[in-house]
C-alpha positions as CSV (number, residue, x, y, z in Angstrom):
1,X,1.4,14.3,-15.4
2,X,-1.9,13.8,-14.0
3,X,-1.5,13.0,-9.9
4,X,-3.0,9.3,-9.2
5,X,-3.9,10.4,-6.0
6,X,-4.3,13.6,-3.9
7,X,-5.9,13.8,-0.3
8,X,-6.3,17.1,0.4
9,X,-6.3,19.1,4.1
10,X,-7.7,15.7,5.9
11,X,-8.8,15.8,9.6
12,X,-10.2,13.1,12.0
13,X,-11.2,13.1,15.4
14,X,-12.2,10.0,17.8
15,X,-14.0,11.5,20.7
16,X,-11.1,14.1,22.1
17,X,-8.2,12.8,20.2
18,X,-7.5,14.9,16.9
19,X,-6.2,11.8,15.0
20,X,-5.1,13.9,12.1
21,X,-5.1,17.4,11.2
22,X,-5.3,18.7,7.9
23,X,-3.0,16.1,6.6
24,X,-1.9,16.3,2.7
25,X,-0.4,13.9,0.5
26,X,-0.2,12.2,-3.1
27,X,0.6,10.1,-5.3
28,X,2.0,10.3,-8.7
29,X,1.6,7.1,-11.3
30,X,5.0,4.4,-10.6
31,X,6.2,6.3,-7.8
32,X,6.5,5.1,-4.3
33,X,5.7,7.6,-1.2
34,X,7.0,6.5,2.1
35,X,4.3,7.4,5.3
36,X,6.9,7.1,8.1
37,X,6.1,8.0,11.6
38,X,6.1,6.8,15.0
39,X,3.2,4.5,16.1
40,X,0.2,7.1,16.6
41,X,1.6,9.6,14.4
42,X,-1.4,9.5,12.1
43,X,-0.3,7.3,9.4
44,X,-2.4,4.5,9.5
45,X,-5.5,6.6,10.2
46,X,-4.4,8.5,6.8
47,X,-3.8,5.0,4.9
48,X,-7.5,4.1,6.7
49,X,-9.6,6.7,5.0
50,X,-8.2,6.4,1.8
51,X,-9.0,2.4,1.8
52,X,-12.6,3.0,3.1
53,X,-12.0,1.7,6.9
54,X,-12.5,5.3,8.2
55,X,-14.2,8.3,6.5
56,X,-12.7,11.9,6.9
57,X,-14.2,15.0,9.4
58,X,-13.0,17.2,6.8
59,X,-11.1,17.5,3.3
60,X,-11.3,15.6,0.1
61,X,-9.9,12.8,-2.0
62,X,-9.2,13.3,-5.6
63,X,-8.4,10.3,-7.9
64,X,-7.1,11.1,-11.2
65,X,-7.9,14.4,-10.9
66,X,-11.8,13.8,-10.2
67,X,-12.9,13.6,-6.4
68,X,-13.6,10.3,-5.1
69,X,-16.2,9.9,-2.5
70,X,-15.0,6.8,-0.4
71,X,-16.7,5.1,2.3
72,X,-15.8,1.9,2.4
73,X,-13.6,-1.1,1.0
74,X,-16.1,-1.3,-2.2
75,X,-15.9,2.1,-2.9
76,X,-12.0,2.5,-2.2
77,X,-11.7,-0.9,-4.7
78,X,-13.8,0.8,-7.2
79,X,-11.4,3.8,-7.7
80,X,-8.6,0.8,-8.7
81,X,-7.1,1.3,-4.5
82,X,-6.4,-1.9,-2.8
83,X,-4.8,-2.6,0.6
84,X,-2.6,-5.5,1.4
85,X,-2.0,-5.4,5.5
86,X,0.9,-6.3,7.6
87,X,-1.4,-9.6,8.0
88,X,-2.0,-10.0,4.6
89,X,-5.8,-11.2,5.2
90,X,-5.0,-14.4,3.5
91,X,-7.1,-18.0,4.0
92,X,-4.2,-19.9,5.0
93,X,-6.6,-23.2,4.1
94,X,-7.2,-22.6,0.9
95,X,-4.9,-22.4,-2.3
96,X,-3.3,-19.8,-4.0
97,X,-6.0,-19.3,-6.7
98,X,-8.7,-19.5,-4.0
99,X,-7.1,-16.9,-2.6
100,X,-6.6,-14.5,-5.3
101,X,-10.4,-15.0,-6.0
102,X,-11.1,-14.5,-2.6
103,X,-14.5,-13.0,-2.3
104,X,-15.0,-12.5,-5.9
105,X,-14.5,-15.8,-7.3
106,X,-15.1,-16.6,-11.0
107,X,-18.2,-19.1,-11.8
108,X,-18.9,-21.1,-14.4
109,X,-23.1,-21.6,-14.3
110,X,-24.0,-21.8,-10.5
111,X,-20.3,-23.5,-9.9
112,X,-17.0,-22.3,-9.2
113,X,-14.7,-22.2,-12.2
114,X,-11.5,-23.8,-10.4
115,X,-9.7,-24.4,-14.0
116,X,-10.0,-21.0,-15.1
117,X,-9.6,-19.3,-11.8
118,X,-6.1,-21.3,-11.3
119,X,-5.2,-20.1,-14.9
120,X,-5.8,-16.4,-14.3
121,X,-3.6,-16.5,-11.4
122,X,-1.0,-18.2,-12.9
123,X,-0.9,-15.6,-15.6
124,X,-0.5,-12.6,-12.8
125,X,1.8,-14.2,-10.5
126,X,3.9,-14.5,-14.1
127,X,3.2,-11.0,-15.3
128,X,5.0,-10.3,-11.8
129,X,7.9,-12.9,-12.4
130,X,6.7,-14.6,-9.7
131,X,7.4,-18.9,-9.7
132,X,5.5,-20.7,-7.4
133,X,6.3,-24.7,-7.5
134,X,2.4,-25.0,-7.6
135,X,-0.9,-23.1,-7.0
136,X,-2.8,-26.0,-5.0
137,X,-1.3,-26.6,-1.7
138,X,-2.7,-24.3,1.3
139,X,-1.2,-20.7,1.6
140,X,0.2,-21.6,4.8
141,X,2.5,-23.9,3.6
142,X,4.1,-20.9,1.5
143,X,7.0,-18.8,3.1
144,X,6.5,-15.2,3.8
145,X,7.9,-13.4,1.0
146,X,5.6,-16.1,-1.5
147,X,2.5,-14.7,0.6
148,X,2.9,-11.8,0.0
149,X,3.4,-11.8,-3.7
150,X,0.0,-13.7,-3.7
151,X,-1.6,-10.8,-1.5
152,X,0.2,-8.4,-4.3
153,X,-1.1,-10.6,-7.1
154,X,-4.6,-10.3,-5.7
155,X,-4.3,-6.9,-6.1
156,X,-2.7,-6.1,-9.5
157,X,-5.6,-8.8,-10.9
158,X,-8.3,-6.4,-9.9
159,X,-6.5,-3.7,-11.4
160,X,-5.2,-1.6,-9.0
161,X,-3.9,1.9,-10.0
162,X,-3.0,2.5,-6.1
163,X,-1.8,-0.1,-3.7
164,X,-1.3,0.3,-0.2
165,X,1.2,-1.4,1.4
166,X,1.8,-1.6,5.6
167,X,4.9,-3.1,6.6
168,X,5.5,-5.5,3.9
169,X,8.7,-6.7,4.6
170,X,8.1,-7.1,8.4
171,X,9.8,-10.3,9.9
172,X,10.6,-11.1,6.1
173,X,14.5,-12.4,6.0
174,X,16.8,-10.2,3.3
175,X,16.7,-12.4,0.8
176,X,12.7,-12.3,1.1
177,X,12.9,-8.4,1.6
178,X,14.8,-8.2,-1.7
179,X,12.2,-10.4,-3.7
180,X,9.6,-8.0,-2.3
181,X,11.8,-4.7,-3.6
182,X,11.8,-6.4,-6.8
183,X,7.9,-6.6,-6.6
184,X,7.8,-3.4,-5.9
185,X,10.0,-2.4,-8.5
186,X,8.0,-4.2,-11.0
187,X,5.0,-2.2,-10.3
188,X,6.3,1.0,-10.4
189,X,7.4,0.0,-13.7
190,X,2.9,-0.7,-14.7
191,X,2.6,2.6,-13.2
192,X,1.2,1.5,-9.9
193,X,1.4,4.0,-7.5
194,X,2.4,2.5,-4.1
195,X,1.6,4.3,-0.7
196,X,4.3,2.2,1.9
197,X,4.1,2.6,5.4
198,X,7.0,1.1,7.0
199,X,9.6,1.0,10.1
200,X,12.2,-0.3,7.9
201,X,14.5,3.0,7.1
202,X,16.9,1.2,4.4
203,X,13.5,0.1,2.8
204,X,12.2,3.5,2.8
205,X,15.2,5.1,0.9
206,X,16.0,1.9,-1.0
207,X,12.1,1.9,-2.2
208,X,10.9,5.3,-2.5
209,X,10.6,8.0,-4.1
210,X,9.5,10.7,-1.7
211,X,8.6,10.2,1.7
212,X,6.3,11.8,4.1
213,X,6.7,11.9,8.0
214,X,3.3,12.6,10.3
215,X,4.0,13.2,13.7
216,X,1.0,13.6,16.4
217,X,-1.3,13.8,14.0
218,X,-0.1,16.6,11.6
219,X,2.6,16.5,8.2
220,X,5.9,17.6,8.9
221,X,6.3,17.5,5.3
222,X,7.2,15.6,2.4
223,X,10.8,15.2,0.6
224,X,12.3,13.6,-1.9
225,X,14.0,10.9,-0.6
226,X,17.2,11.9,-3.1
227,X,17.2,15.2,-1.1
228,X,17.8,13.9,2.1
229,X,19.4,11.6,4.3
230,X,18.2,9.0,6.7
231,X,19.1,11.3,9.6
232,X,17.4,14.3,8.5
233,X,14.6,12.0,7.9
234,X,14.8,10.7,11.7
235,X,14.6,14.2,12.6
236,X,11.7,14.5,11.2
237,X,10.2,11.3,13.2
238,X,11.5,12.3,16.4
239,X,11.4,16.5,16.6
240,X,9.4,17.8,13.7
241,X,12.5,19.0,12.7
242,X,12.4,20.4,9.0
243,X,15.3,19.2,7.2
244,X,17.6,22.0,5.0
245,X,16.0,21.4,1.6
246,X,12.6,22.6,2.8
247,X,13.9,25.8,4.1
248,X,15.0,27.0,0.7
């Protein structure tokens, strides 16, 4: 099976801090790769290049085989990779279909097409089994686990192969956190590949496939989360420590 995507021996510097160095993960289509680490391991300068916020010292980015030349949000959105942040970046004034269309909103003539733009969202948010009680009140009046289906919905509407997710279930309750897991699961099941950074370690195993662990900048490596267990995978975190399976 074709990899969705591979980043390949990445390094960054900012002035005399070696961000990353020759870092190398991928992605596989429905599969769900864990970046764990602790804050300034890497990760989110990793997850930064490949969404176009950053662009790379060194190495390359292959999408579907081909390699992608990405250098900003346009280009990264072009390739079908979309980003939803711990912040979500959502309007919290306007409505859900507003939001969805955020930035690239349909028009009808020289005005906005509000019927038709509130009809393609509901048919995403119900492609994701998602039931809102409606569309048109403000995002902020929805509860954090609705949010972020609409941030996921935005995505998956602009055809995302590749989504990107930091910390999604951050200060979400569990019965929030599950709804999100069952997102997630959803996706997998389209063949989205998901890239999850998160703190959460039941998350991690209960939503991925494989995970990989930066530390200071460098891989430790990358496991199958089947393969492991959570305290191998703290090892990994905290020492660098390579657990058993990769010393076969």
């Amino acid at each position: 099976m074709q990899k969705l995507v591979e980043m390949q021996n990445i390094s960054k510097r900012f002035g005399g801090v070696q961000s990353l160095d020759d870092v190398s993960v991928d992605l596989m289509p429905g599969e769900v790769v864990g970046l764990l680490g602790h804050n300034g391991a890497g990760k989110s300068t990793l997850i930064k290049i490949l969404s176009g916020a950053y662009t790379a010292d060194s190495g390359k980015i292959l999408v579907n085989g081909q390699e992608a030349h990405i250098r900003s949000p346009k280009d990264a959105q072009r390739y079908g990779i979309e980003t939803i942040y711990q912040n979500l970046a959502l309007a919290d004034n306007l409505d859900v279909a507003a939001n969805i269309f955020l930035g690239r909103e349909l028009l009808k003539g020289p005005t906005l097409d509000e019927d038709h733009m509130e009809y393609e969202a509901r048919q995403v948010l119900d492609r994701l089994k998602v039931h809102l009680p409606t569309l048109k009140k403000p995002v902020l009046t929805f509860s954090g686990g609705q949010r972020q289906a609409i941030a996921i919905a935005r995505a998956i509407y602009f055809k995302a192969r590749v989504l990107i997710m930091d910390e999604p279930t951050a200060a979400l309750g569990p019965q929030e956190t599950r709804q999100v897991g069952e997102l997630i699961k959803a996706l997998k099941s389209e063949g989205v590949g998901i890239f999850l950074i998160s703190h959460d370690m039941h998350d991690v195993f209960d939503l991925s496939d494989r995970v990989s662990v930066m530390k200071n900048g460098k891989l430790v490596g990358t496991v199958r989360t089947q393969d492991v267990t959570q305290d191998e995978v703290l090892g990994m975190i905290i020492s660098g420590a390579k657990p058993a399976v990769m010393m076969r």
